[in-house]
KETISE-666275 format. One record per residue (C-alpha): residue number from 1; residue in three letters; x negated, y negated, z negated. Coordinates in nm, 3 decimals. Each point is the difference from the previous one (the first is absolute). Example, Ala and Ser with C-alpha at 12.3 -4.5 7.8 and 13.67 -1.06 7.14 Angstrom:
// KETISE-666275
(pt 1, "ALA", (-1.230, 0.450, -0.780)) (pt 2, "SER", (-0.137, -0.344, 0.066)) 
This chain:
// KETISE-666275
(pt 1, "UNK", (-27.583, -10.195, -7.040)) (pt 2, "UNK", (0.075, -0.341, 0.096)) (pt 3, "UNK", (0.060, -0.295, -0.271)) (pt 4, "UNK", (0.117, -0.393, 0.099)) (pt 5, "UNK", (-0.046, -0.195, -0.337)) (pt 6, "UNK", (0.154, -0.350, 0.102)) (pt 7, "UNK", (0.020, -0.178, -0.329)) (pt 8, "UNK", (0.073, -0.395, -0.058)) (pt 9, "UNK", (-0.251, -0.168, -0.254)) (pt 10, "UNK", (0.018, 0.075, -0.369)) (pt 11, "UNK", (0.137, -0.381, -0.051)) (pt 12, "UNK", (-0.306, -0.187, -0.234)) (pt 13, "UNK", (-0.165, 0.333, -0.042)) (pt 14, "UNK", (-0.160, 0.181, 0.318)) (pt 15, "UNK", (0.064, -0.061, 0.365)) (pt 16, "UNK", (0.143, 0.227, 0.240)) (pt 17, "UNK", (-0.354, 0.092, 0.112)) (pt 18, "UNK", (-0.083, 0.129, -0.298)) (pt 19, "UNK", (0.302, 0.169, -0.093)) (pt 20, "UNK", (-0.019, 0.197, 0.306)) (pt 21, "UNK", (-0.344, 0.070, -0.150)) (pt 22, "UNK", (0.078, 0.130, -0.312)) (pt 23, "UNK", (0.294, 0.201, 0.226)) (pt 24, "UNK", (-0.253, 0.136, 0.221)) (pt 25, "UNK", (-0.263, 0.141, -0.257)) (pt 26, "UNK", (0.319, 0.124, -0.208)) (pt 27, "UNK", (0.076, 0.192, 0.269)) (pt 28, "UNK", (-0.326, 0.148, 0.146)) (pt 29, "UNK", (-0.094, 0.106, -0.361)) (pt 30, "UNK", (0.290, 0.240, 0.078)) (pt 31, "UNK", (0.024, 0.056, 0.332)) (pt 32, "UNK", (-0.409, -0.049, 0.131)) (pt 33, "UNK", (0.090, 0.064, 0.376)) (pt 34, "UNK", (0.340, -0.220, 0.005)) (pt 35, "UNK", (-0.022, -0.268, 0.263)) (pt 36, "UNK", (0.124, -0.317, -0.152)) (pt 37, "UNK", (0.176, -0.256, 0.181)) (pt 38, "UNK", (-0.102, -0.387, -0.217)) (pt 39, "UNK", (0.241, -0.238, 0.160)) (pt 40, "UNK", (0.014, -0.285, -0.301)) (pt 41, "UNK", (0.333, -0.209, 0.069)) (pt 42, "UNK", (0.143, -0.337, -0.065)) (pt 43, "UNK", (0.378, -0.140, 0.071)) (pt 44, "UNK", (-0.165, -0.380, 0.054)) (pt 45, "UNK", (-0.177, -0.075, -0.325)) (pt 46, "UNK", (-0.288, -0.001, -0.134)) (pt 47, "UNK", (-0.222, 0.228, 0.202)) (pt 48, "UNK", (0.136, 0.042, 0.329)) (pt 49, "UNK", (-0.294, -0.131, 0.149)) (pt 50, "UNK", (-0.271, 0.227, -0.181)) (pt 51, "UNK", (0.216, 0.286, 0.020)) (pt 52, "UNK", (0.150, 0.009, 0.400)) (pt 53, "UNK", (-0.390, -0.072, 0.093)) (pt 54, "UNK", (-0.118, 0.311, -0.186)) (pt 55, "UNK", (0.306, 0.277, 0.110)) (pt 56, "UNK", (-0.079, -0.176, 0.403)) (pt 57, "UNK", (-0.370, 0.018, -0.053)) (pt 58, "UNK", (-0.016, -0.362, 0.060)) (pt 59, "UNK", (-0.185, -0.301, -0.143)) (pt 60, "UNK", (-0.081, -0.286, -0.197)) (pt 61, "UNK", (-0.082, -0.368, 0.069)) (pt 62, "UNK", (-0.078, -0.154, -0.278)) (pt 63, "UNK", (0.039, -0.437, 0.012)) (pt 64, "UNK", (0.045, -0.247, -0.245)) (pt 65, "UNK", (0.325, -0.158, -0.046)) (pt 66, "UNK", (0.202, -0.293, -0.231)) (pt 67, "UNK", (0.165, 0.176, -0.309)) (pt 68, "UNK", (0.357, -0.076, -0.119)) (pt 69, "UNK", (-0.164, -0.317, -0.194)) (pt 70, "UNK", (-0.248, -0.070, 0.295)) (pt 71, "UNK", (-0.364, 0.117, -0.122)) (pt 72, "UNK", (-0.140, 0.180, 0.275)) (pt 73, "UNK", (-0.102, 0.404, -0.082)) (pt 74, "UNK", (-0.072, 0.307, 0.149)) (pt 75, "UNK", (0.253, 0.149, 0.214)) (pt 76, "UNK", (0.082, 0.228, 0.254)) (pt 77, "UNK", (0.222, 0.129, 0.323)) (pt 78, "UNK", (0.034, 0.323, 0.124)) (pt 79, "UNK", (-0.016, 0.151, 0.350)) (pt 80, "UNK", (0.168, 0.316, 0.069)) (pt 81, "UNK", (-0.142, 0.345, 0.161)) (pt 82, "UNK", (0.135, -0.118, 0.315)) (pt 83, "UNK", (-0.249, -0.283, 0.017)) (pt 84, "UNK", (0.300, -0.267, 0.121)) (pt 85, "UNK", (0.217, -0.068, -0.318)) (pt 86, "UNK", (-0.128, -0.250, -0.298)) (pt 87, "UNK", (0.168, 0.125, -0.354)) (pt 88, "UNK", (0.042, -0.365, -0.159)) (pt 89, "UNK", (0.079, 0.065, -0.417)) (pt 90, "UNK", (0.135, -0.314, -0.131)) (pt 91, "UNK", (-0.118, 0.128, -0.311)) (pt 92, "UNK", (-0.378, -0.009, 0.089)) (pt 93, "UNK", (0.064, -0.415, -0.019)) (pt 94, "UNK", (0.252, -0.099, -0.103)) (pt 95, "UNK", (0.152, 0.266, -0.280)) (pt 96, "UNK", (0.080, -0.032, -0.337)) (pt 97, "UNK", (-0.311, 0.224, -0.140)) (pt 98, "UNK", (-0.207, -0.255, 0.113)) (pt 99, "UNK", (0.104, -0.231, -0.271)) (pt 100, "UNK", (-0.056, 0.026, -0.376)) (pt 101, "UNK", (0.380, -0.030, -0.171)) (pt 102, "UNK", (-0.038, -0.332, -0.118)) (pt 103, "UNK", (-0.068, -0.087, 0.365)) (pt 104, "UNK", (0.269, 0.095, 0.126)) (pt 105, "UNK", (0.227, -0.288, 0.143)) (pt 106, "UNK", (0.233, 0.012, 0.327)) (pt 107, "UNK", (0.032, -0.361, 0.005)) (pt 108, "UNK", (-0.370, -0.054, 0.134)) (pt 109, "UNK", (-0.088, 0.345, 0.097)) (pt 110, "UNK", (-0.108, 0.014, 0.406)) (pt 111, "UNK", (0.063, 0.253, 0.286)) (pt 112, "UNK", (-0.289, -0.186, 0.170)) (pt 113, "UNK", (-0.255, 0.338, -0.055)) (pt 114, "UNK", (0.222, 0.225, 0.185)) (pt 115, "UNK", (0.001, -0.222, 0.326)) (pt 116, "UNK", (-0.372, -0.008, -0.038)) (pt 117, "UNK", (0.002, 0.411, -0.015)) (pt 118, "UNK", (0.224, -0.053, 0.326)) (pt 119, "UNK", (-0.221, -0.271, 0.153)) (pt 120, "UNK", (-0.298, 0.242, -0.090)) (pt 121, "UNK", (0.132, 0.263, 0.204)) (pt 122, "UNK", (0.099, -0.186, 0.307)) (pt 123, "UNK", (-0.329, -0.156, 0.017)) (pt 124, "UNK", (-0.139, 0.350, 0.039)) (pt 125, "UNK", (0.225, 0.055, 0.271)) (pt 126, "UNK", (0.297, 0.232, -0.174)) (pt 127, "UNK", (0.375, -0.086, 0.139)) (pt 128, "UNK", (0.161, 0.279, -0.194)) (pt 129, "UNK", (0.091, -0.060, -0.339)) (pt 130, "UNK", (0.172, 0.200, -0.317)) (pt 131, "UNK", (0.048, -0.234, -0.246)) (pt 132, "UNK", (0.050, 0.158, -0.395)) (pt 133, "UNK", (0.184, -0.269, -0.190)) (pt 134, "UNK", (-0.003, 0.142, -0.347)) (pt 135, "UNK", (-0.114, -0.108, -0.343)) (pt 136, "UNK", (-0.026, -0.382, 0.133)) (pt 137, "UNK", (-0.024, -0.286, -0.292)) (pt 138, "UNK", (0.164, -0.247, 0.245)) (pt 139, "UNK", (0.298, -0.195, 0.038)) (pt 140, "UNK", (-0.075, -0.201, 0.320)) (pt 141, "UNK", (0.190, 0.148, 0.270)) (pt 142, "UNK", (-0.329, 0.098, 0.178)) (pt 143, "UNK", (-0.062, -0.404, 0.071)) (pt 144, "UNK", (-0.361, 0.072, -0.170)) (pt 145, "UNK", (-0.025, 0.279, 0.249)) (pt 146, "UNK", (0.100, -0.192, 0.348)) (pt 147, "UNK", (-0.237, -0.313, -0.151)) (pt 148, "UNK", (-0.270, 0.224, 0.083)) (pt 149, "UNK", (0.132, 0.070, 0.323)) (pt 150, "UNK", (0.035, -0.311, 0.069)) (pt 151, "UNK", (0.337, -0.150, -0.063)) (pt 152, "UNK", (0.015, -0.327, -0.209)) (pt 153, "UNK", (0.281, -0.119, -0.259)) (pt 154, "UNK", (0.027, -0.366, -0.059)) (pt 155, "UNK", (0.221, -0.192, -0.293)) (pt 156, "UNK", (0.258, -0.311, 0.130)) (pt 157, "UNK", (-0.351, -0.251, -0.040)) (pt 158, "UNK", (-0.153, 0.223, 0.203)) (pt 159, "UNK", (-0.226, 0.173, -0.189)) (pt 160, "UNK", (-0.142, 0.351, 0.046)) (pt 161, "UNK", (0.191, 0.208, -0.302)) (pt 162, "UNK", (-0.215, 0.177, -0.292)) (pt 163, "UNK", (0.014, 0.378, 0.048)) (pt 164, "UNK", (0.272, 0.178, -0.282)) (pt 165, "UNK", (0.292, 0.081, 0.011)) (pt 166, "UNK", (0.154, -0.329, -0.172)) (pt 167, "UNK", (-0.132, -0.246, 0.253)) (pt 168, "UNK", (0.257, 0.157, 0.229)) (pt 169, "UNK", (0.265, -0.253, -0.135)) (pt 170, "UNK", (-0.185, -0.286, 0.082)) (pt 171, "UNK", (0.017, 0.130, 0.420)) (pt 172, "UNK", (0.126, -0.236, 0.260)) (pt 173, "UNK", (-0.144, 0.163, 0.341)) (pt 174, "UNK", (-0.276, 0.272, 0.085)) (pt 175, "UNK", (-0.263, 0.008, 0.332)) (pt 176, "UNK", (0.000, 0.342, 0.114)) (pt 177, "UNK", (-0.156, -0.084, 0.348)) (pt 178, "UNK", (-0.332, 0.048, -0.165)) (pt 179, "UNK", (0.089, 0.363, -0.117)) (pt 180, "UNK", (-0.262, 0.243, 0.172)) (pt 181, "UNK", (0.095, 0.084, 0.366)) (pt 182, "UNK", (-0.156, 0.350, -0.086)) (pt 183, "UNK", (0.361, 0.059, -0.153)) (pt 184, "UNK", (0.177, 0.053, 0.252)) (pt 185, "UNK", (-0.245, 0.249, 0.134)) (pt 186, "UNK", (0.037, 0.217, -0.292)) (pt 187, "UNK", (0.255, 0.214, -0.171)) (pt 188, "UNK", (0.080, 0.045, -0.370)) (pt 189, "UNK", (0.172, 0.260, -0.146)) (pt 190, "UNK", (0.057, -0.090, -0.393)) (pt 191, "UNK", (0.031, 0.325, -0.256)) (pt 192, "UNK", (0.238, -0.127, -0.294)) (pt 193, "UNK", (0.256, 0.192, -0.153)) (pt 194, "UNK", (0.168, -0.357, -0.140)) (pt 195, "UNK", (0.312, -0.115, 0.139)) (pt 196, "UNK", (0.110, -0.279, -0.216)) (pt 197, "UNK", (0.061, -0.320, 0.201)) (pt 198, "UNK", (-0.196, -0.329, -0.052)) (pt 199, "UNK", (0.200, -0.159, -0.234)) (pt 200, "UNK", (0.312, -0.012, -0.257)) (pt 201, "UNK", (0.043, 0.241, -0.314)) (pt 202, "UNK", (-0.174, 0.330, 0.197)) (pt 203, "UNK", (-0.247, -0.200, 0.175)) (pt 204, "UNK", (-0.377, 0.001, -0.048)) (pt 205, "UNK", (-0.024, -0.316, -0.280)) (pt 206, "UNK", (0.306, 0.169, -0.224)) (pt 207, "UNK", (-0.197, 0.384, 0.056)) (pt 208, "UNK", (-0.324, -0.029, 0.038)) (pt 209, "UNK", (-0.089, -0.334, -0.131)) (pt 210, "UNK", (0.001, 0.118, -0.392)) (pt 211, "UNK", (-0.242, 0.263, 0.073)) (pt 212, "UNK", (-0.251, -0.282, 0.189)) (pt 213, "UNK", (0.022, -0.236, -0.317)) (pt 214, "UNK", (0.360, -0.170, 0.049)) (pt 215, "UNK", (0.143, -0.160, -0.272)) (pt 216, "UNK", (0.383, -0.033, 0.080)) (pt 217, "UNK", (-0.019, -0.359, 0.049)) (pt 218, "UNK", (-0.269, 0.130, 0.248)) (pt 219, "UNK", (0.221, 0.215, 0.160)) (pt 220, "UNK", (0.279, -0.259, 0.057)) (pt 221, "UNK", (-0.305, -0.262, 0.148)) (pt 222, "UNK", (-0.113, 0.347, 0.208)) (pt 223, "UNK", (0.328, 0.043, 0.183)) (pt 224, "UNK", (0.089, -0.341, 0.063)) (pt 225, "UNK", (-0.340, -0.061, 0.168)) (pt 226, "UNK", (0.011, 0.327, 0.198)) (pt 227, "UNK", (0.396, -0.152, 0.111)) (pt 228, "UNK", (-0.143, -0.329, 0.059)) (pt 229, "UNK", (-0.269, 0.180, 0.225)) (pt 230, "UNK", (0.236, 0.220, 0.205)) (pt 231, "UNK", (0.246, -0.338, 0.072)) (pt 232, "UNK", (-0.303, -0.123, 0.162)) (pt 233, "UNK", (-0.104, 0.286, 0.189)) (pt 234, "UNK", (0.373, 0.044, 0.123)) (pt 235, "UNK", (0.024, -0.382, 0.080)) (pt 236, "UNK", (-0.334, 0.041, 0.223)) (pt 237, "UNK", (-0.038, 0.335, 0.120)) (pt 238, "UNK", (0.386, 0.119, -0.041)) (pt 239, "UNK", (-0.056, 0.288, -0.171)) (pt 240, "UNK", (0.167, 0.062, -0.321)) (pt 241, "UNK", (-0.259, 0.169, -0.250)) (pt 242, "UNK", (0.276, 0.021, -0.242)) (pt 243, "UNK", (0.148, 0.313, 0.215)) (pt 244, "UNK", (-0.298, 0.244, 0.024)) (pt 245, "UNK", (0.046, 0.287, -0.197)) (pt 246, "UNK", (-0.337, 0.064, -0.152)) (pt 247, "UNK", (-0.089, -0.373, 0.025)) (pt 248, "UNK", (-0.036, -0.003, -0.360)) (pt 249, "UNK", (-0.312, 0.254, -0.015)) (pt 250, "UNK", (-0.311, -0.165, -0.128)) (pt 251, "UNK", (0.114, -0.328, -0.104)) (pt 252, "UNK", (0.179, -0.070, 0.349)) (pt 253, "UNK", (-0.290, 0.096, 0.163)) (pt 254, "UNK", (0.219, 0.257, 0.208)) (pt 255, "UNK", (0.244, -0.281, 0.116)) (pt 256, "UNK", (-0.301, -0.181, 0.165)) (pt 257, "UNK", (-0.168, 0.330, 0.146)) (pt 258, "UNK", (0.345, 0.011, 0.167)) (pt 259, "UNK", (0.017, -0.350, 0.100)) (pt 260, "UNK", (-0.343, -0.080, 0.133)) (pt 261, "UNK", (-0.162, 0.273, 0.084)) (pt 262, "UNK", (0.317, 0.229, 0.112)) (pt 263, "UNK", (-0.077, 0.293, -0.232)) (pt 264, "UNK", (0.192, 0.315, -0.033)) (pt 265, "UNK", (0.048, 0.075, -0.411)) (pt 266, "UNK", (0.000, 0.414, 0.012)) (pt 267, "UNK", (0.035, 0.264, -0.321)) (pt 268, "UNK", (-0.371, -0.032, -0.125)) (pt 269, "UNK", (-0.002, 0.399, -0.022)) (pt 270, "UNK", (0.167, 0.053, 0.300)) (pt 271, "UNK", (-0.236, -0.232, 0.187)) (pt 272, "UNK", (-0.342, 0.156, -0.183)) (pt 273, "UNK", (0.117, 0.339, 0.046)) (pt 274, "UNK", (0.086, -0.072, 0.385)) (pt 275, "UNK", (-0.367, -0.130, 0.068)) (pt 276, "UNK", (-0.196, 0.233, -0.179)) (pt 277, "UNK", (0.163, 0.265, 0.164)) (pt 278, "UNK", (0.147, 0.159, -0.305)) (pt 279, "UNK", (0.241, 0.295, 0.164)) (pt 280, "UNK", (-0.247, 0.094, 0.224)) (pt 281, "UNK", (-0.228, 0.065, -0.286)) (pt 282, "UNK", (0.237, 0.190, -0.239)) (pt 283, "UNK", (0.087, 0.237, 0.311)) (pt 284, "UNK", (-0.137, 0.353, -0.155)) (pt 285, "UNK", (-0.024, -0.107, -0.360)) (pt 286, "UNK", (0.067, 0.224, -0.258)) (pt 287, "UNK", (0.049, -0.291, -0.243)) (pt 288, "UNK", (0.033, -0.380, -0.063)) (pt 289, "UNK", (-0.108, -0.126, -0.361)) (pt 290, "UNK", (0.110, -0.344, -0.025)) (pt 291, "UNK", (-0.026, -0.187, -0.333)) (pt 292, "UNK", (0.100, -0.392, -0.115)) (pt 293, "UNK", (-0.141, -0.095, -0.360)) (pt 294, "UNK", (0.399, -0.027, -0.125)) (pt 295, "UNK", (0.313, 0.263, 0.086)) (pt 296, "UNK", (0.368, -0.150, -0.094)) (pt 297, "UNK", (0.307, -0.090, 0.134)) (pt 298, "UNK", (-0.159, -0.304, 0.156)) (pt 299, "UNK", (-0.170, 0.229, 0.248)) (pt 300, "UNK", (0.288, 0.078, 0.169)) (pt 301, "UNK", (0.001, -0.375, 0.086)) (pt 302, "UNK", (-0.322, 0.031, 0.140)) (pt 303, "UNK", (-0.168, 0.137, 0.321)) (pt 304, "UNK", (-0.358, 0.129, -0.018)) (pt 305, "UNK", (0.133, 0.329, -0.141)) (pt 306, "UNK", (0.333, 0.020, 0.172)) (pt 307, "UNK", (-0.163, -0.065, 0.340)) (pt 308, "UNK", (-0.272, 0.272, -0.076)) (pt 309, "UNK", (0.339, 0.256, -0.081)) (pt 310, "UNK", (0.165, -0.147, 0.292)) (pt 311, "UNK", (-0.285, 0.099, 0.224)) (pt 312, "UNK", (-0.101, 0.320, -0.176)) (pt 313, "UNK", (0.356, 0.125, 0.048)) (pt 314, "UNK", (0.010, -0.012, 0.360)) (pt 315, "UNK", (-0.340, 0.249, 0.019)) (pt 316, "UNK", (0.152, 0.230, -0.291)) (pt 317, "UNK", (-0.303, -0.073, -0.230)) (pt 318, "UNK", (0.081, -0.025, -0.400)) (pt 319, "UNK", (-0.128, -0.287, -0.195)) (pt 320, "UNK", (-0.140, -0.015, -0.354)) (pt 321, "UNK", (-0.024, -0.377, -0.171)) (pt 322, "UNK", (-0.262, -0.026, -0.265)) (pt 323, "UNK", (0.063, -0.385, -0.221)) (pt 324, "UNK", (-0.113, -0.108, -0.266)) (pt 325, "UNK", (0.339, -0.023, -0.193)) (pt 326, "UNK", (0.233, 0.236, 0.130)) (pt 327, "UNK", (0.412, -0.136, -0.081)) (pt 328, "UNK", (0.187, 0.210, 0.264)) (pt 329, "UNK", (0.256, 0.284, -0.079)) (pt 330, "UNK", (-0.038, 0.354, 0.193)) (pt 331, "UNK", (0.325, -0.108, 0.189)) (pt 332, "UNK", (-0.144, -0.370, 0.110)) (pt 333, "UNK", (-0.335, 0.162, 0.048)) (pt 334, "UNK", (0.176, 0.272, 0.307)) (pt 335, "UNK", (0.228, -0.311, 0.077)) (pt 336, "UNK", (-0.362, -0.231, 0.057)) (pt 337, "UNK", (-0.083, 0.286, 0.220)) (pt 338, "UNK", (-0.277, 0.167, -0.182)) (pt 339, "UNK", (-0.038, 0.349, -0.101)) (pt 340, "UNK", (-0.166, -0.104, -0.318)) (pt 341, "UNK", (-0.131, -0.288, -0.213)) (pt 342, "UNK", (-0.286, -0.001, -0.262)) (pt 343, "UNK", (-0.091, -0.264, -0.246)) (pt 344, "UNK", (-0.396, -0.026, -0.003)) (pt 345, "UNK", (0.035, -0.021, -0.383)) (pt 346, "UNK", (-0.011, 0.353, -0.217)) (pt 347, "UNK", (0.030, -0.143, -0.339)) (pt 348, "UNK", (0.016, -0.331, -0.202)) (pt 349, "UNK", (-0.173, -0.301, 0.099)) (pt 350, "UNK", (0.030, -0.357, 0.023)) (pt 351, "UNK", (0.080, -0.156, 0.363)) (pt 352, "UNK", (-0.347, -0.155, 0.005)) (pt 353, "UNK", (-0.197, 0.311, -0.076)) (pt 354, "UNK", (0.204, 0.190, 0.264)) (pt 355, "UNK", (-0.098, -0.318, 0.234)) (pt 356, "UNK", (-0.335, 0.017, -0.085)) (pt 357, "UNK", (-0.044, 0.393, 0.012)) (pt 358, "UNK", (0.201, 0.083, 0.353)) (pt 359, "UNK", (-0.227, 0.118, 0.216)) (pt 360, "UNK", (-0.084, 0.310, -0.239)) (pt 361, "UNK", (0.335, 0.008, -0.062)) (pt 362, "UNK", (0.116, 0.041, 0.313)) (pt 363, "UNK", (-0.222, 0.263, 0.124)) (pt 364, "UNK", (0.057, 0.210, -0.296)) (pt 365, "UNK", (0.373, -0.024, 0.073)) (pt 366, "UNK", (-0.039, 0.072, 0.368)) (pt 367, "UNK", (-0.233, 0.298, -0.091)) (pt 368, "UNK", (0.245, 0.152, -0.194)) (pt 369, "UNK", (0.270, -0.071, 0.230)) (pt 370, "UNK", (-0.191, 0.202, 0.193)) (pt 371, "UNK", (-0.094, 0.267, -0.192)) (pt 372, "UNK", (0.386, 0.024, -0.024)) (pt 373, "UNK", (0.029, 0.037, 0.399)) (pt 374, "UNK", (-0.294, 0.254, -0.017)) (pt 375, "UNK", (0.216, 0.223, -0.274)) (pt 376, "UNK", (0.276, -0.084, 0.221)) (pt 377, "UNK", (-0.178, 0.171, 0.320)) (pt 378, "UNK", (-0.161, 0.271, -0.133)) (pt 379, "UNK", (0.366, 0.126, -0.147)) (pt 380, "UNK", (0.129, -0.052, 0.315)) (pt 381, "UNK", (-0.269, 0.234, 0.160)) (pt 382, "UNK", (0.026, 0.268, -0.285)) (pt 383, "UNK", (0.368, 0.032, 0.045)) (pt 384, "UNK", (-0.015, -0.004, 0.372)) (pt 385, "UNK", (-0.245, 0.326, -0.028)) (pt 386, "UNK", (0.221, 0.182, -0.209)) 
């Protein structure tokens, strides 16, 4: 018997690494002589890096990089099984769990750790990139970023600007001849499933901003700087930032990958599943368990577990989701694409003893899913003798 278990991350309660875990000993508790399949997954997020470096059998480089409020910590990049591709994770510098909640501020809040993470890898001779713009705490159109690759962004006196996203109102004129020739060497392919547009009422200030610490007046400062910025770039490069779909991913971090660095923005899932191979490895499976730590009607809007479906459908193999809280109706369960969907949770709890208790929880619920598909077998075989 074959298994795939290609779960995302149990958001604030255990990473896609260990859930496949939890999965895995769930399972052979069961079934001893199953082969299981661990591909942990990620749509662009948190953990893309960690998690397409372990299903590729790749690597980690650890470095030190600026956070979102410029302190320099521990960081990392990630270089794929093939030995060529650098897995960049805004989050690893510049995300939003890096900063306590009081912290949190989009006005001053830098980019600049990510273009370190990029500078990193070029230095060590990498020219091709996937770039995971999820869970970012900035608002800076990616100008922190393309500082540390050397661009410059000067006020009307002349002045080099302060890094956040607010300073972008005070632009007059940017130097990009100093941006690192090494650029144009390299390709970047950027997983985000975001397709809001830099600015205006669905743009990154007005949906993202509240999340990073935005006050509304914030918001309205947010998206007149990221304007201001774009009539600049359009006045000196002639490119329009303001038309990208997806520009508004990460702050406007996506409209500058675009711009500068001539990115391609892809379906996180359906770029992670692509490189670590993900069809070829479900070819002969007798199951996928797949798993998020929430099931509702916001799912369908998502694409980890639709992608997975997707995929799975084309080789005939069922699915099973395991979550945390499962939301979903039999009839939007079979519409999602899965055969079946479990909540992780037996009985009465409280969210945070569920979050703190999901690893047991999760392999007990995967053993007795699987007990269920043992029953399930051996009927089959007693009927088929009679």
């Amino acid at each position: 018997m074959k298994i795939v278990v290609a779960p995302d991350s149990f958001k604030g309660s255990l990473s896609a690494q260990g859930v496949c875990k939890a999965v895995k000993e769930g399972i052979k508790a069961v079934f001893p002589d199953a082969e299981v399949i661990e591909l942990p997954l990620a749509d662009g997020g948190e953990g893309i890096m960690e998690n397409m470096v372990y299903a590729t059998g790749g690597k980690t480089v650890n470095t030190r990089a600026f956070d979102p409020l410029l302190r320099k910590i521990e960081s990392a990049y990630g270089i794929l099984g093939d030995g060529e591709t650098a897995v960049i994770e805004m989050a690893q510098a510049s995300g939003l769990p890096l900063l306590k909640e009081k912290e949190r501020n989009p006005l001053v809040a830098s980019s600049f750790g990510t273009g370190e993470l990029i500078r990193a890898a070029l230095d060590a001779g990498y020219r091709k990139f996937i770039i995971g713009i999820g869970g970012s705490a900035t608002n800076d159109a990616g100008a922190g970023m393309l500082r540390a690759l050397g661009m410059k962004f000067f006020d009307e006196a002349g002045n080099e600007l302060e890094e956040g996203g607010a300073a972008l109102a005070r632009l007059a004129r940017f130097d990009d001849s100093g941006l690192d020739s090494r650029i144009g060497e390299s390709t970047f392919l950027v997983a985000s499933d975001v397709r809001n547009r830099l600015c205006g009422p669905r743009g990154a200030s007005a949906i993202f901003g509240p999340q990073k610490g935005a006050t509304p007046e914030m918001v309205d400062e947010l998206d007149a700087a990221l304007g201001h910025f774009a009539d600049i770039v359009s006045a000196q490069k002639g490119v329009d930032l303001r038309t990208f779909e997806g520009g508004g991913a990460a702050g406007g971090m996506g409209a500058s990958l675009i711009a500068f660095l001539d990115a391609e923005l892809q379906s996180g899932i359906d770029l992670v599943m692509e490189r670590i191979g993900f069809a070829e490895k479900i070819k002969g499976a007798d199951l996928i368990i797949t798993g998020e730590g929430r099931l509702d009607v916001q799912t369908f809007n998502g694409k980890l577990i639709t992608g997975i479906t997707k995929a799975a459908g084309k080789a005939a193999v069922p699915v099973v989701a395991l979550a945390g809280s499962q939301n979903l109706s039999g009839a939007q369960v079979a519409e999602i694409g899965l055969v079946a969907a479990f909540s992780i949770v037996s009985g009465p709890c409280t969210v945070e003893e569920a979050m703190a208790q999901a690893e047991p929880l999760i392999r007990e619920k995967t053993g007795a899913v699987m007990g269920l598909l043992k029953l399930s077998m051996q009927s089959s075989d007693a009927y088929g003798n009679r």
